[in-house]
C-alpha beads as a LAMMPS data file, in Angstrom:
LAMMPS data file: protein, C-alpha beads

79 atoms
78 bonds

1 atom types
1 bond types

-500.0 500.0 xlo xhi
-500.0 500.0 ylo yhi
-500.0 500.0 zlo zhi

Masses

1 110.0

Atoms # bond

1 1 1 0.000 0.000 0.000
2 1 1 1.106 3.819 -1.276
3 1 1 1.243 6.280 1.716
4 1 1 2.433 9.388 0.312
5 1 1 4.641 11.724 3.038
6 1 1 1.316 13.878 3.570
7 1 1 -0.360 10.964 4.894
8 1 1 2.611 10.376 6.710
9 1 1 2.354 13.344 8.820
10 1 1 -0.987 12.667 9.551
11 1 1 -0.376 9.043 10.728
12 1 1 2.531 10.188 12.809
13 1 1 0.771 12.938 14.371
14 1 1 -2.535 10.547 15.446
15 1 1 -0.383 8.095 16.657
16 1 1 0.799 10.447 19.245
17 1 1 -2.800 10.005 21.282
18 1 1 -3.911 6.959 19.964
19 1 1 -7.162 7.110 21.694
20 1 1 -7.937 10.517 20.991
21 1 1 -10.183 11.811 17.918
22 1 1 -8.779 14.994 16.476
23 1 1 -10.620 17.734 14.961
24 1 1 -9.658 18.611 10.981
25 1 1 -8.533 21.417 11.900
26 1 1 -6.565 20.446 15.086
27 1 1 -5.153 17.601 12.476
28 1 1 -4.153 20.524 9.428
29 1 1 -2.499 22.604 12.334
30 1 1 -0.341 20.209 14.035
31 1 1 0.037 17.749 11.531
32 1 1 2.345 19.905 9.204
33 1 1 5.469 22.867 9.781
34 1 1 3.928 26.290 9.889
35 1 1 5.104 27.136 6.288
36 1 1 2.669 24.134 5.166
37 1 1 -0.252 25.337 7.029
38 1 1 0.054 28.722 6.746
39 1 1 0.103 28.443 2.791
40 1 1 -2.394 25.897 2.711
41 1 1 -4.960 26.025 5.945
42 1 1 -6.658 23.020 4.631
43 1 1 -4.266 20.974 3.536
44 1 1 -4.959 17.635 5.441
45 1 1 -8.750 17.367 4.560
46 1 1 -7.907 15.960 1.100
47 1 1 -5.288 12.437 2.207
48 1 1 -7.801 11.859 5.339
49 1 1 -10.473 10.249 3.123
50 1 1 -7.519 8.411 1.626
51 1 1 -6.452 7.478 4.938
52 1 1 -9.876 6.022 5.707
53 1 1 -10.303 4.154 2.205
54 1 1 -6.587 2.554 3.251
55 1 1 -8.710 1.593 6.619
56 1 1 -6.165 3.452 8.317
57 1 1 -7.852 5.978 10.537
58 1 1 -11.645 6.025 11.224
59 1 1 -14.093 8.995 11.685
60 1 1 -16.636 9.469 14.759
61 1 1 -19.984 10.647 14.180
62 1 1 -18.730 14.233 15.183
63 1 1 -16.456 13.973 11.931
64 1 1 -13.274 13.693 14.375
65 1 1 -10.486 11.106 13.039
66 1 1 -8.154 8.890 15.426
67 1 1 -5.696 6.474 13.958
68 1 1 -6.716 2.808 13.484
69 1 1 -4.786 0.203 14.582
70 1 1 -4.807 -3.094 12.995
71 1 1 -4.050 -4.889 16.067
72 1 1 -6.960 -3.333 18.144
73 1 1 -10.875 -3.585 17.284
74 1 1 -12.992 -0.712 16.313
75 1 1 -14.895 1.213 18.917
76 1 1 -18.025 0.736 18.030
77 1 1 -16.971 -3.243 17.703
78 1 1 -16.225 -2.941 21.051
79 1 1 -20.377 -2.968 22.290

Bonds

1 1 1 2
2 1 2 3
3 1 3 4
4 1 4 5
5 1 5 6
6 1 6 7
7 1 7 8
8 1 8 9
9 1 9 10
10 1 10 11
11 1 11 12
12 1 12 13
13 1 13 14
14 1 14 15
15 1 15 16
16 1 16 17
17 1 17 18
18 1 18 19
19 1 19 20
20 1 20 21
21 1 21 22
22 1 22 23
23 1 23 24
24 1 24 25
25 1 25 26
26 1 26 27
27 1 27 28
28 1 28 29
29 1 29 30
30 1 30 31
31 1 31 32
32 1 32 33
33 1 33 34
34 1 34 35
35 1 35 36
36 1 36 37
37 1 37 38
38 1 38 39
39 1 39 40
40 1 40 41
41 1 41 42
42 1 42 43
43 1 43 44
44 1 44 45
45 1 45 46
46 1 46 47
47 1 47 48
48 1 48 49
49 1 49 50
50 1 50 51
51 1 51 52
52 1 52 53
53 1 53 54
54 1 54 55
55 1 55 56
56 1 56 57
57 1 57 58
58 1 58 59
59 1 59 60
60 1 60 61
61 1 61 62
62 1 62 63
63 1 63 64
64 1 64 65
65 1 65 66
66 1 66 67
67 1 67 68
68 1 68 69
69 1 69 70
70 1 70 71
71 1 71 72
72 1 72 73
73 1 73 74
74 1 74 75
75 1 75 76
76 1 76 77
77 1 77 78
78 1 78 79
């Protein structure tokens, strides 16, 4: 599987909290350098529905993304 280095910023940044759900715009901001997100605010929004076609992160009802990991079960698998 592809992960281009954009994705890769996004993967290493939700693996920091892998519980958490971050917001797309907490995800944009932090994800990146400054240079990258002040020249493109939105820059993220585009590789996270690549990221959850590649079944890599998943999305909460609140539209908040967390990384995936294969070893662990979904939350909502977890009822």
């Amino acid at each position: 599987m592809f992960i281009c280095d954009e994705e890769q910023q996004i993967l290493h940044y939700l693996k920091s909290s892998p519980e958490a759900y971050f917001s797309t715009g907490q995800i944009c901001k932090r994800a990146c350098g400054r240079e990258l997100y002040t020249k493109e605010p939105r820059w993220a929004m585009r590789f996270l529905s690549g990221l959850l076609d590649k079944k890599l992160v998943e999305r909460d009802d609140q539209g908040h993304y967390r990384y995936l990991d294969q070893e662990a079960p979904p939350a909502d698998a977890a009822d």
